[in-house]
C-alpha positions in Angstrom: -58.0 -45.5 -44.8 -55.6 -47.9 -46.4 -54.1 -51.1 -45.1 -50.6 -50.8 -45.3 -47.7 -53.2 -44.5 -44.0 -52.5 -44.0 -42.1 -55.2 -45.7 -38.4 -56.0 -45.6 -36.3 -56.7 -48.8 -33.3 -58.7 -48.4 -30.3 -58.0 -49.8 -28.5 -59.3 -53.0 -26.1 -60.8 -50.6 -28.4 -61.8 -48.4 -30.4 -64.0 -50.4 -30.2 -66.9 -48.3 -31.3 -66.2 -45.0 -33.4 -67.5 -41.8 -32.9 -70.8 -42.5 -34.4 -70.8 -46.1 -33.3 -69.5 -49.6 -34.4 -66.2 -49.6 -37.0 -64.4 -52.2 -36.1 -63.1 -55.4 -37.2 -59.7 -54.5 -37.2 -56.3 -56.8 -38.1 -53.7 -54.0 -39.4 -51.0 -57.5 -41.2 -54.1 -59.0 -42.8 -57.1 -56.9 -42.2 -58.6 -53.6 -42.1 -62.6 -52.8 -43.2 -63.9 -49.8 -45.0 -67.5 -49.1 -47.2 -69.1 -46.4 -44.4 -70.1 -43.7 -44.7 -66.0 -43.5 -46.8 -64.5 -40.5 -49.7 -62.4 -42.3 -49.0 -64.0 -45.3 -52.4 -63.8 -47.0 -53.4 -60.8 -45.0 -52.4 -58.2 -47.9 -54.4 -57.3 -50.7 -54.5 -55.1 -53.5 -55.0 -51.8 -53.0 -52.9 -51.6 -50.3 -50.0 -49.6 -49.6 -46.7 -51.4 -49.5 -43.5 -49.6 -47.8 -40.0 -51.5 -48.6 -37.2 -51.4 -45.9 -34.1 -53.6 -45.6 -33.6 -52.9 -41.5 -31.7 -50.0 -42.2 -33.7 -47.8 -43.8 -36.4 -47.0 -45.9 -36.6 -47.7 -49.9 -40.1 -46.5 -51.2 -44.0 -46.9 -51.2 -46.0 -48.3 -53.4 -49.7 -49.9 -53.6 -49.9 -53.4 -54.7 -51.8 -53.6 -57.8 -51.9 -57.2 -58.0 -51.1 -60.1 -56.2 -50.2 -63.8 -58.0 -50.3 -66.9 -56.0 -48.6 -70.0 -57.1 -47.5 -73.4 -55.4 -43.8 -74.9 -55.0 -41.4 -76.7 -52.8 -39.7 -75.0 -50.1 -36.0 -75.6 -49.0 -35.4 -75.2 -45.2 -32.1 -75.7 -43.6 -31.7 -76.5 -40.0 -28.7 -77.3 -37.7 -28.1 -81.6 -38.0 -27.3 -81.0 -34.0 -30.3 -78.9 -32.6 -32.3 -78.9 -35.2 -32.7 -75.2 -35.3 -33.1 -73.2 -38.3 -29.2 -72.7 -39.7 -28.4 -69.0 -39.1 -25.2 -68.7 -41.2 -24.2 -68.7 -44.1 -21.2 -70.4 -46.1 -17.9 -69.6 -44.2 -15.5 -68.8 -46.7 -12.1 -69.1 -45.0 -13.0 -71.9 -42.3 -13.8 -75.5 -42.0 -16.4 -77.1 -41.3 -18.2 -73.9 -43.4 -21.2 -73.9 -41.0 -21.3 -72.4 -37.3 -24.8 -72.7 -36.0 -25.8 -69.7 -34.2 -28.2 -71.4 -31.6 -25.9 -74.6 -30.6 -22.4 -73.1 -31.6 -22.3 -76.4 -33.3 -20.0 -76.6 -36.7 -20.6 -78.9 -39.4 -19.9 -79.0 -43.2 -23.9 -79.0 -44.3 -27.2 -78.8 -42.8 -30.0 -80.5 -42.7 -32.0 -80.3 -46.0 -36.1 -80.3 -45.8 -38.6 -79.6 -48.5 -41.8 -78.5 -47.6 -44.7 -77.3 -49.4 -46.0 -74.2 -49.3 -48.4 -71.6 -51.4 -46.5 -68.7 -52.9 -47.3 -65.3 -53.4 -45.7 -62.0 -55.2 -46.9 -58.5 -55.4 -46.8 -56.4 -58.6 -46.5 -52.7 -57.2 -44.0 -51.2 -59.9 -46.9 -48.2 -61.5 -47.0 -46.1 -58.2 -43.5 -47.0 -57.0 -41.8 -43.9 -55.0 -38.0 -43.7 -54.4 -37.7 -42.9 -51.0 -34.7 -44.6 -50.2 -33.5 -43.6 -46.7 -35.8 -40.7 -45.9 -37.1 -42.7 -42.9 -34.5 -44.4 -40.7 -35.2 -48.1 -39.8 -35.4 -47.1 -35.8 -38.3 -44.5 -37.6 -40.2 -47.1 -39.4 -40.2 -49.7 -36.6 -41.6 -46.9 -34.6 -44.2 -46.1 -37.1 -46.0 -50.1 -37.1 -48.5 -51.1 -35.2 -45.8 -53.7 -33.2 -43.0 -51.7 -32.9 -40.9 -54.4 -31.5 -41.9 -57.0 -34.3 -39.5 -59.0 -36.0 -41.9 -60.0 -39.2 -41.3 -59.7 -42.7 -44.7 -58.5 -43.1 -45.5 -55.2 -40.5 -48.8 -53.2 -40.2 -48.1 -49.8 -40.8 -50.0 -47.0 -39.6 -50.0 -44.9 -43.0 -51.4 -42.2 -41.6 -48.5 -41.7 -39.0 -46.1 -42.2 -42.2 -48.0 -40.0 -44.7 -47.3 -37.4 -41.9 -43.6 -38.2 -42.0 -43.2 -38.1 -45.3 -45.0 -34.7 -45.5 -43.0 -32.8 -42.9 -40.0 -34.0 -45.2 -41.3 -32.2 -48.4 -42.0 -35.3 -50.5 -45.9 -34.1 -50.2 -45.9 -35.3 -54.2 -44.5 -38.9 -53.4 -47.8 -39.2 -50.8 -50.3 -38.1 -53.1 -49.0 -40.7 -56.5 -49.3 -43.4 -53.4 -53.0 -42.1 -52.8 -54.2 -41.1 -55.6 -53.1 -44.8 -56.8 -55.0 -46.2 -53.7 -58.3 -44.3 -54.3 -58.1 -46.1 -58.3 -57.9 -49.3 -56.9 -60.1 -49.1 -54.2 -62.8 -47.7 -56.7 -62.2 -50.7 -59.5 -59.9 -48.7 -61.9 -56.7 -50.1 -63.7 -54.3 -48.2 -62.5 -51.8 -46.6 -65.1 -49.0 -44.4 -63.3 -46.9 -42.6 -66.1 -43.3 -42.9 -65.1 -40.3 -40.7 -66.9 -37.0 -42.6 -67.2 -33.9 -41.6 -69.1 -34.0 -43.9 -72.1 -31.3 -46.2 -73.8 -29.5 -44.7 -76.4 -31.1 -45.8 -79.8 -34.3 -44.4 -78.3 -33.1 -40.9 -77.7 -31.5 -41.0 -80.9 -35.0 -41.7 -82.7 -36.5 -38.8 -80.4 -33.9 -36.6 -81.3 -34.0 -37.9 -85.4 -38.1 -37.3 -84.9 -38.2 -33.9 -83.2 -34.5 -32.1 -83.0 -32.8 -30.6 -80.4 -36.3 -29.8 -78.7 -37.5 -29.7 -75.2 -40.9 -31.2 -75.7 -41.9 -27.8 -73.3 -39.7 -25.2 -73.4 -38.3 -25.5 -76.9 -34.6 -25.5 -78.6 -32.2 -26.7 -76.6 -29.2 -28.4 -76.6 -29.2 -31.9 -77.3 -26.7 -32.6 -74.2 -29.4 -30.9 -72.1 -31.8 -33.2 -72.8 -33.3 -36.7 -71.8 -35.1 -38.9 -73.4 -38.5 -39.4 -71.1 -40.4 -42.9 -71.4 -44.1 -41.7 -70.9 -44.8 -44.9 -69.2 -43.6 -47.1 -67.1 -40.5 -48.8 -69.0 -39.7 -50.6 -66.1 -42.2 -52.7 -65.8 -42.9 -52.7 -69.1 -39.2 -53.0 -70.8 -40.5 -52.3 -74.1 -39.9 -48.8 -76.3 -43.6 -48.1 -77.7 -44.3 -45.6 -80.6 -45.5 -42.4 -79.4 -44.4 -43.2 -76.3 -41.5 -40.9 -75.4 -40.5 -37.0 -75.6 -37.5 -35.0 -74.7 -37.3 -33.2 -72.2 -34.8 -30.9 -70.5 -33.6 -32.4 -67.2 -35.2 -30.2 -64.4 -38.4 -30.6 -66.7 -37.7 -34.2 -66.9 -37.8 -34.5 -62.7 -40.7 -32.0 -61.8 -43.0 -34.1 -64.3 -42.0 -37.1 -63.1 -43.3 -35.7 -59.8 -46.6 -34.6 -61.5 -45.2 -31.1 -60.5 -45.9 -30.0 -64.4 -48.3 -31.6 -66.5 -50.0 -31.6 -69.8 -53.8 -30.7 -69.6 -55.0 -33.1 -72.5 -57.7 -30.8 -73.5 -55.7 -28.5 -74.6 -52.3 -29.1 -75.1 -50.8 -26.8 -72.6 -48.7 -27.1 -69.5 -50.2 -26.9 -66.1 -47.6 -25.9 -63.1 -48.8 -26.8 -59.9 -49.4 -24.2 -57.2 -46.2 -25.4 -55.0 -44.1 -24.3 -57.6 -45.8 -20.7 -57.4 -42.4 -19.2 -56.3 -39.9 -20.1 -58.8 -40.7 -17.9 -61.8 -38.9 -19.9 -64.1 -41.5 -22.7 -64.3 -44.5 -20.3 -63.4 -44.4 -18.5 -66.5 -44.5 -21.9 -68.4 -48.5 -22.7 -67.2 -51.1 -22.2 -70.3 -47.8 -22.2 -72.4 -48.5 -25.2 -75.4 -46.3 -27.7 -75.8 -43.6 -27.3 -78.4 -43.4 -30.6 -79.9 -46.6 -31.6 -82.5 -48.7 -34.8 -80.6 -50.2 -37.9 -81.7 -52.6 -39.9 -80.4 -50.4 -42.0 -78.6 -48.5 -38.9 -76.7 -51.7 -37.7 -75.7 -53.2 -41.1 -74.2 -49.9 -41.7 -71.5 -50.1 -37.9 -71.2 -53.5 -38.1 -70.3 -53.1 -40.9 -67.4 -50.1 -38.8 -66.2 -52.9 -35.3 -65.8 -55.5 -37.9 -64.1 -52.9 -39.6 -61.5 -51.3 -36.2 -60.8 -53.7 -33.3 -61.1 -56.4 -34.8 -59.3 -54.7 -35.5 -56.3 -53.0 -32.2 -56.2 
């Protein structure tokens, strides 16, 4: 079973917060923490990482990678308790800080610099937008602390995986574990993710293969979206061979791995749960209708061996 850890993501506008600066955090992408943090060198990769920010829940992932670093710390505190400083900048009153702890006001705290070892996770291949399926009350009830106040939570996956289920995002739990079984055996893991791409790159797709669904054939070019067959996110870069058009309800049910390409043979494979929706169902064995190179074929090829497996 997989370690996992529920971890909270601040805010844009809560950057600055506990007494410190804050993390430069992109909940789809990495995570900063450092090692003033309870269980701060207790995650690994390979685990499975659920984002919060107290309210509810954003998405899972499994950290694929974890970089450690060293810097310099800011810490502000109260210059009348001493206490970490609790507020923030007040904008319409003087002095601009209140501390919460002492009620003391003053116009700027106490500045300390302290060394510490940092550490960020790279989790954006297996991400899973799940944002507020799970209420906060829900995922506090689903760690093994309940009534912890850390950053960094054990999570009982199992419990969650069952939550998620009974919600219908069964797909969203099997990209999380099928990525946790590559890790855990030594694999790279390489999760094909469909985004709607920036306009000079649909143009190309549409200049290189026409008003074409990549699996269901002609169709009108307003229909259709141009699909990164990788993760462009993480990757920010528009690779040859590396994107088809596909008609939007296409564009979301292989994004969920719910059809694929079987790389043997150039057809499309429907999975079962979409068995009664005769629309999509008569689409399995059907060939693609776009001609593929060898770069199609290799991200189509980690796509069938994330999804299919797990199915």
């Amino acid at each position: 079973m997989a370690n996992a850890w529920l971890v909270l993501a601040v805010p844009d506008e809560d950057r600055t917060h506990g007494g410190n600066d804050g993390y430069e955090d992109e909940p789809s992408q990495h995570y900063g923490w450092d090692s003033t943090v309870p269980n701060h060198a207790a995650l690994t990769p390979g685990d499975v990482i659920a984002l919060w920010d107290k309210k509810s829940l954003l998405g899972v992932s499994v950290i694929e990678k974890i970089d450690t670093g060293r810097a310099v710390k800011k810490t502000y505190t109260c210059p009348e308790c001493g206490r970490a400083r609790a507020s923030r900048p007040r904008r319409n009153k003087t002095p601009a800080y209140r501390c919460w702890n002492c009620k003391a006001e003053f116009d700027a705290p106490t500045v300390h610099h302290k060394d510490v070892s940092t550490y960020r996770s790279s989790h954006s291949a297996a991400w899973v937008d799940l944002a507020g399926l799970l209420t906060g009350a829900e995922l506090r009830s689903l760690c093994h602390a309940p009534n912890s106040q850390l950053s960094l939570r054990p999570l009982d996956w199992a419990r969650m995986r069952d939550e998620i289920t009974v919600s219908d995002a069964v797909t969203s739990v099997r990209i999380v574990d099928s990525a946790q079984r590559q890790l855990a055996g030594g694999h790279r893991l390489i999760m094909v993710r469909v985004r709607a791409g920036q306009g000079a790159f649909r143009r190309r797709l549409l200049e290189e293969h026409g008003e074409v669904c990549a699996f269901t054939g002609p169709t009108p070019a307003a229909a259709l979206e141009a699909a990164h067959l990788y993760s462009y996110a993480a990757d920010g870069q528009h690779r040859p061979q590396g994107g088809l058009l596909l008609r939007r309800d296409l564009h979301r049910l292989f994004d969920l791995g719910l059809i694929a390409v079987d790389p043997q043979q150039d057809t499309l494979d429907v999975a079962p749960k979409l068995a009664d929706f005769a629309e999509y169902t008569r689409l399995h064995g059907r060939p693609v209708a776009v001609p593929l190179g060898g770069g199609h074929r290799a991200w189509l090829e980690a796509h069938w061996h994330l999804h299919h497996i797990s199915r």
